[in-house]
C-alpha positions in Angstrom: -3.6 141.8 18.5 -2.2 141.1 15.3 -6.1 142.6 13.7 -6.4 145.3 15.6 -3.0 146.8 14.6 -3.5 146.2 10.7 -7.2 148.0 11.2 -4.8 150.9 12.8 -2.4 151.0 10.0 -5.3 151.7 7.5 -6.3 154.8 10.2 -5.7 158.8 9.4 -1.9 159.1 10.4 0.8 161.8 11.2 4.2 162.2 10.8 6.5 162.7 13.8 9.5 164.3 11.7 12.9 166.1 11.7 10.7 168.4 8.6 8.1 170.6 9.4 6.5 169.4 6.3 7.1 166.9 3.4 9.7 168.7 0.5 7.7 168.7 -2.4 9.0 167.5 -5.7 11.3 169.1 -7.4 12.1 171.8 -4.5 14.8 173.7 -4.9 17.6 172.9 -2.0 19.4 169.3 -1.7 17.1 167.1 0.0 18.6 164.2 -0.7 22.2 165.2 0.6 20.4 167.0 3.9 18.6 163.8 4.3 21.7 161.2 4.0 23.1 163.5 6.4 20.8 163.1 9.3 20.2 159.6 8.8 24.0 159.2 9.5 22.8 161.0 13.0 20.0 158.8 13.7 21.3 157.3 16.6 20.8 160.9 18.1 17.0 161.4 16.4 15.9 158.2 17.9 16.6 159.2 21.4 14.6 162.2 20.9 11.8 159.5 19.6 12.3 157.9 23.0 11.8 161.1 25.2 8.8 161.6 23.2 7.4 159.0 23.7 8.5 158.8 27.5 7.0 162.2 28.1 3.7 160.3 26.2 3.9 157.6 29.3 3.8 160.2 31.7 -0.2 160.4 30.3 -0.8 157.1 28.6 0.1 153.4 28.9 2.7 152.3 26.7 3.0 148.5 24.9 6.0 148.1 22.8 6.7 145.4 20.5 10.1 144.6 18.5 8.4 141.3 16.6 4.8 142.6 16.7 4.2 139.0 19.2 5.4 139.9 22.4 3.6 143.4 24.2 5.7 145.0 27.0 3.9 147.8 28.7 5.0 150.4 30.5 8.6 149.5 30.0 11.2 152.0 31.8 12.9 154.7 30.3 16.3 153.3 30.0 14.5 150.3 28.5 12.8 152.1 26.1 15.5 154.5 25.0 17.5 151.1 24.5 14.9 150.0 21.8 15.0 152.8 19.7 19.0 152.2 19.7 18.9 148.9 19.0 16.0 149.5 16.6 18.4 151.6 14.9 21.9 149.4 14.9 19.3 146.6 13.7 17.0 148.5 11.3 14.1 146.6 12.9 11.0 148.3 13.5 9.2 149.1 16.6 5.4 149.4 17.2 3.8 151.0 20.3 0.4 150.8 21.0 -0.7 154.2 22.8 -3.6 154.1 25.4 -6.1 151.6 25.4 -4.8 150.2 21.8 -6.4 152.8 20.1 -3.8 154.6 19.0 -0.4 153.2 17.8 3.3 154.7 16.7 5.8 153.0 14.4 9.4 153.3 14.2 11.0 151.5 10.9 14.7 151.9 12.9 15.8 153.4 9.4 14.0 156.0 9.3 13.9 159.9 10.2 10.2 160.0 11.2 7.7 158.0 13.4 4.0 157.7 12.3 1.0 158.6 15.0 -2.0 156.5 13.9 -5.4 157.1 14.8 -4.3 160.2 17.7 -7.6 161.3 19.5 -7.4 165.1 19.4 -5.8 164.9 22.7 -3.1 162.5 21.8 -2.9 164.7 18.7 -1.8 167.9 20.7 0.7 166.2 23.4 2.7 164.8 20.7 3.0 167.8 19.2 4.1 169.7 22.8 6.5 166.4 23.3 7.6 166.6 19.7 8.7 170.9 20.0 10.4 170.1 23.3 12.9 167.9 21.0 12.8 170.3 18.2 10.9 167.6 16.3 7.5 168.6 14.3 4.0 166.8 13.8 2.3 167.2 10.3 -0.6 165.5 8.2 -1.2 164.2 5.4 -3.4 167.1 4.4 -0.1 168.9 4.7 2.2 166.1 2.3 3.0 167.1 -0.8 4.9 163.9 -3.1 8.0 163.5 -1.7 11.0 163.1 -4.2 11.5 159.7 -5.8 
């Protein structure tokens, strides 16, 4: 398992985000201060991670992973809501393998995006339906611009 998901981290990838699109250097606006305050409402973001991706099981199989050993698939709901927020109190990541493995979502439990590896055009356009439903966006990296250091 441990091959296959290295070979999908190195795969085209898109952003599941709280942004419609990366803030380009040197933007005008404060970033940085809109940023620190979301991340203090993370708890909140994640959840909407976890209806995502609930919505996604509806379609696909699910296998989630807290230590990238151990696979659970199909978890329920309440389970899988309760690993984003202990992803989160923990900063520990979470992979989730999408499908027939072909496809995988990571969650760094800091962070105010997930990252869709190697979507399938369908996968592609359900996480961006799931995404608007939680007034989240999907966006490329032919749309990323260098985001402020």
């Amino acid at each position: 398992m441990d091959m296959s998901i290295e070979n999908l981290l190195k795969k085209p990838y898109w952003l599941i985000d709280i942004l419609p699109k990366q803030v380009p250097a040197g933007s005008a606006g404060q970033y940085f201060k809109v940023e620190r305050f979301l991340l203090s409402r993370l708890d909140e973001i994640s959840r909407k991670f976890a209806r995502i991706l609930i919505r996604l099981n509806c379609y696909y199989d699910l296998q989630v992973s807290t230590d990238g050993g151990t696979w659970i698939q199909n978890e329920s709901p309440e389970c899988l809501v309760r690993r984003f927020e202990e992803s989160v109190t923990t900063h520990s990541p979470l992979s989730i393998l999408v499908g027939s493995a072909e496809a995988l979502i990571t969650f760094s439990g800091d962070d105010h995006y997930m990252t869709l590896y190697n979507p399938d055009e369908k996968l592609l356009a359900l996480a961006h339906h799931c995404a608007s439903a939680e007034g989240l966006f999907v966006w490329g990296p032919e749309q990323a611009e260098p985001r402020p250091s």
